[in-house]
C-alpha positions as CSV (number, residue, x, y, z in Angstrom):
1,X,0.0,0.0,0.0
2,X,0.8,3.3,-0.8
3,X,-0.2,6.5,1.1
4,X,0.1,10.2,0.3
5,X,0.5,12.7,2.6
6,X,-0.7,16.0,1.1
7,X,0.9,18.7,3.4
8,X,-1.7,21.3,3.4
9,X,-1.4,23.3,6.4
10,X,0.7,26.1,5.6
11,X,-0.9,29.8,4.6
12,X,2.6,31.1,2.8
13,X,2.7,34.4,4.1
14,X,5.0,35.6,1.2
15,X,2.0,35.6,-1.0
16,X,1.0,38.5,1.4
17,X,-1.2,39.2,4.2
18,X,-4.6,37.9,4.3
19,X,-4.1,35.5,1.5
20,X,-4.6,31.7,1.8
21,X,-2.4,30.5,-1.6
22,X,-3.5,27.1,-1.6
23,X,-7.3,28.8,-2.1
24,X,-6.1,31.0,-4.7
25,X,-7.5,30.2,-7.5
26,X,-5.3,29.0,-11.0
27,X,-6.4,27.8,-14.0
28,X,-10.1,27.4,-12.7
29,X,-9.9,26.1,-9.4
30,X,-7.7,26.5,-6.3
31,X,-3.9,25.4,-6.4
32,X,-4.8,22.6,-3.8
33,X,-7.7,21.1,-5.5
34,X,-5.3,20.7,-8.7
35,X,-2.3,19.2,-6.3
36,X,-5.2,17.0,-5.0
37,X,-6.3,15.6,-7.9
38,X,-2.9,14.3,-9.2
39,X,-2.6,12.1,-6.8
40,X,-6.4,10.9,-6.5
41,X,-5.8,10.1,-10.0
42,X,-2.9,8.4,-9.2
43,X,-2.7,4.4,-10.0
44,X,0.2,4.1,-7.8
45,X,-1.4,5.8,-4.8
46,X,-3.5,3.8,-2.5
47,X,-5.3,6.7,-0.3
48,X,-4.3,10.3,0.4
49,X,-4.0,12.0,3.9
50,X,-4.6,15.6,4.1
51,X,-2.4,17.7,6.6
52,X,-4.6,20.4,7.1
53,X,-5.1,23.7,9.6
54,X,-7.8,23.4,12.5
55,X,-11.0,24.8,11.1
56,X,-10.3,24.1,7.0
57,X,-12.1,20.5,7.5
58,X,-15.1,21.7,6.0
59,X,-13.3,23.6,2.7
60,X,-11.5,20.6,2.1
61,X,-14.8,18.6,2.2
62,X,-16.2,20.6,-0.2
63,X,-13.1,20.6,-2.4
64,X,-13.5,16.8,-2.8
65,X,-17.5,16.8,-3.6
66,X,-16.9,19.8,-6.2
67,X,-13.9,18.3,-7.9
68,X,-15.4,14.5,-7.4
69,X,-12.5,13.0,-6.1
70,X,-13.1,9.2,-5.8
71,X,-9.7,8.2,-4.0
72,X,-9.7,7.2,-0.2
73,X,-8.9,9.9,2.3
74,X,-9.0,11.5,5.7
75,X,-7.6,15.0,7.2
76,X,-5.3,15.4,10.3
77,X,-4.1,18.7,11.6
78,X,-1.6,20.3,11.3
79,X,1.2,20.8,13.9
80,X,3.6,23.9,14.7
81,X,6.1,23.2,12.3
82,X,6.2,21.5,9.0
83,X,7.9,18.8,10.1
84,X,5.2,18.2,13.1
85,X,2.7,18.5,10.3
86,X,4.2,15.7,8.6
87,X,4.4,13.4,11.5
88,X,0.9,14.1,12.3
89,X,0.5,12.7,8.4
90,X,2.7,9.7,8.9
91,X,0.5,9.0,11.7
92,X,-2.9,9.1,10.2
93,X,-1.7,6.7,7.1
94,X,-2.6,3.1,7.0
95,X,-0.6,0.9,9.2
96,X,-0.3,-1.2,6.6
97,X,1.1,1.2,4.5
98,X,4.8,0.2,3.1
99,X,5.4,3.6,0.8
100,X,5.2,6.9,2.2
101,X,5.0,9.9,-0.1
102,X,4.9,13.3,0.6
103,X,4.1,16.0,-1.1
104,X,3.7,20.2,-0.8
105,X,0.0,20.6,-1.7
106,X,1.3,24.1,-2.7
107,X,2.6,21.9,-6.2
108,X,0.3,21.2,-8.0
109,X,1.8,19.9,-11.6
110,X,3.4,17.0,-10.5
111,X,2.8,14.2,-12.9
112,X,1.7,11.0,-12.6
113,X,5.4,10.2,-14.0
114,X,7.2,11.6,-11.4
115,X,5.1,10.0,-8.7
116,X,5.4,6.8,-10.0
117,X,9.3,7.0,-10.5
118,X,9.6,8.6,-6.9
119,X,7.2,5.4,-5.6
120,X,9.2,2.8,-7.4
121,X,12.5,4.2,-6.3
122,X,11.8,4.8,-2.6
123,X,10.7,0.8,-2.6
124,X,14.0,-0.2,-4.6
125,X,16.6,2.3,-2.1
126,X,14.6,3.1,0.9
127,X,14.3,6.9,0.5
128,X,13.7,9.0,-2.8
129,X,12.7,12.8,-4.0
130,X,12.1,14.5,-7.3
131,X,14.6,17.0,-8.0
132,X,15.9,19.2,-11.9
133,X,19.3,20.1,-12.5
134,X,20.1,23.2,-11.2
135,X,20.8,25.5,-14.5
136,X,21.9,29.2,-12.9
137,X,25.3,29.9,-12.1
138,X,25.8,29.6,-8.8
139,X,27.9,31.1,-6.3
140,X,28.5,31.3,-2.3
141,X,28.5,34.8,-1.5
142,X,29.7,36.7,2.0
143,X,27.5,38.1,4.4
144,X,28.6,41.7,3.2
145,X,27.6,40.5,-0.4
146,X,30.8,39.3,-2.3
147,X,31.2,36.2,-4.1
148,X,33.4,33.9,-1.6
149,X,33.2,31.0,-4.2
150,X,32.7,29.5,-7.3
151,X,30.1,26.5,-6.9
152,X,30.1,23.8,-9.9
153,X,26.4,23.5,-10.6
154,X,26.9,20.0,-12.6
155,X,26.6,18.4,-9.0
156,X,23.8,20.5,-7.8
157,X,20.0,19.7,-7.5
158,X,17.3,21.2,-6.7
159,X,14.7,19.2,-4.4
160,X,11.0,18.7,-4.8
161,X,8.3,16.6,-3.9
162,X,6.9,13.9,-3.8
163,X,9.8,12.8,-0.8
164,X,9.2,8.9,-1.5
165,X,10.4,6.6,1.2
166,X,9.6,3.2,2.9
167,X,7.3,3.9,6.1
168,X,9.9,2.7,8.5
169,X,12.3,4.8,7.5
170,X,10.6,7.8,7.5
171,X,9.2,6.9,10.7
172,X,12.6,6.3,12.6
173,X,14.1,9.5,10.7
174,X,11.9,11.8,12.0
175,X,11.3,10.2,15.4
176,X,15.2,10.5,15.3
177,X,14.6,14.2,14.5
178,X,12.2,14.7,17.4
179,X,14.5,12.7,20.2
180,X,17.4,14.9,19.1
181,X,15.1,18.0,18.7
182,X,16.4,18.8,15.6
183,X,14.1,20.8,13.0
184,X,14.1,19.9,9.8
185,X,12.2,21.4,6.6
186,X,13.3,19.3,4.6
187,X,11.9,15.2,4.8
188,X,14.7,13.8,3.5
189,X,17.3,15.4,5.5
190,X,16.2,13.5,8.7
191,X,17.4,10.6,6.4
192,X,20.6,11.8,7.3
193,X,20.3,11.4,11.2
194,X,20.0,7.5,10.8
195,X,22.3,7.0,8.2
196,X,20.3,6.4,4.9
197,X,20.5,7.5,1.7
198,X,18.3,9.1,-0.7
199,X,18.0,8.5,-4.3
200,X,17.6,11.6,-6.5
201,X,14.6,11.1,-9.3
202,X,15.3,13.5,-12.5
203,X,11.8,15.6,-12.9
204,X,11.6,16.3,-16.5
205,X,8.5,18.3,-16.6
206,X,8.2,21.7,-14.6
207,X,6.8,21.1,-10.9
208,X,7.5,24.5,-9.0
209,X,6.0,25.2,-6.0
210,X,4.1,28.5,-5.3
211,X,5.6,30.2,-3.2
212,X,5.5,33.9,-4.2
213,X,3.2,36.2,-6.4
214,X,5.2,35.6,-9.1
215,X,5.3,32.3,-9.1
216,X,1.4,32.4,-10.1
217,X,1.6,33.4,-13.9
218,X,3.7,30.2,-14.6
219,X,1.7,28.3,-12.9
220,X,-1.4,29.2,-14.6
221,X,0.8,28.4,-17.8
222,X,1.8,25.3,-16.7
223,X,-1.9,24.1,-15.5
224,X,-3.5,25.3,-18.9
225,X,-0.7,23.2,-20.8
């Protein structure tokens, strides 16, 4: 079994005050309904858990009957911290779940793809996550704003989600997280704490995260495409 955890408890206050970005609404419906449906429509996802903020239950609800999701799910809360919202997640899924997969319900064009090829990697090597190439130039600068050194960008990525990973191992990483009261926003860096590794899965299709008003435009692009 495979379960998704939709991490949907975040407002992003960098969209700006008063604004609630996983409501706002691209290409026709809200970014969360879209991030939603790739994953109900999913056939390597068994059921989706929602991490959501006390008091959204109902819109969620409604999401689902408007958009006709079909797919298995149920909502937790969120917690303080991303990280405690994803535990709350992990703690919801099936206990017969084997694959974990999480995802930022504030990215909504994943493709079915990606998911897949995160799923089947996280089952073959424990722990996986969809990342692109980094293609800037990129440098380490000092805190007064000079360049301090010259990075080589053919070994950088940059990470996504879905963060793929057997259940056990996401379960002892962040427990291992919590007992060392470390924070992490990042799922795969807990990884770290217990010694596994994580196998990066190429993204070839756009899957940005929104983030920013900016970011919007392109993701009304992408959605339409």
């Amino acid at each position: 079994m495979v379960t998704a955890i939709i991490v949907a408890a975040g407002k992003g206050t960098r969209m700006g005050p008063n604004v609630d970005k996983l409501f706002l609404e691209v290409a026709g419906r809200p970014i969360v309904a879209h991030t939603w449906e790739r994953f109900d429509r999913s056939p390597s996802v068994d059921e989706i858990v929602l991490v959501v903020r006390e008091g959204m239950q109902a819109e969620f609800e409604e999401l689902a009957g408007v958009n006709g999701f079909t797919k298995q799910y149920r909502m937790v809360a969120g917690g303080k911290e991303r990280q405690d919202s994803v535990w709350n997640g992990i703690q919801a899924a099936n206990p017969s779940a084997e694959i974990i997969a999480i995802h930022d319900g504030a990215r909504p064009c994943v493709t079915e793809t990606i998911i897949a090829d995160c799923v089947r990697a996280a089952r073959e090597h424990g722990a996986a996550v969809a990342a692109s190439s980094v293609t800037d130039t990129i440098k380490e600068a000092t805190a007064d704003g000079l360049i301090s050194r010259h990075i080589d960008r053919s070994k950088l990525r940059a990470v996504q989600t879905p963060q793929t990973f057997r259940a056990e191992i996401i379960r002892s990483a962040l427990g291992e997280a919590q007992a060392r009261g470390i924070a992490v926003t990042d799922d795969t860096a807990a990884c770290d704490l217990i010694g596994q590794t994580v196998r990066l899965v190429e993204s070839a299709t756009p899957n940005p995260k929104a983030t920013a008003p900016s970011d919007i435009p392109w993701l009304e692009l992408l959605l339409k495409a």
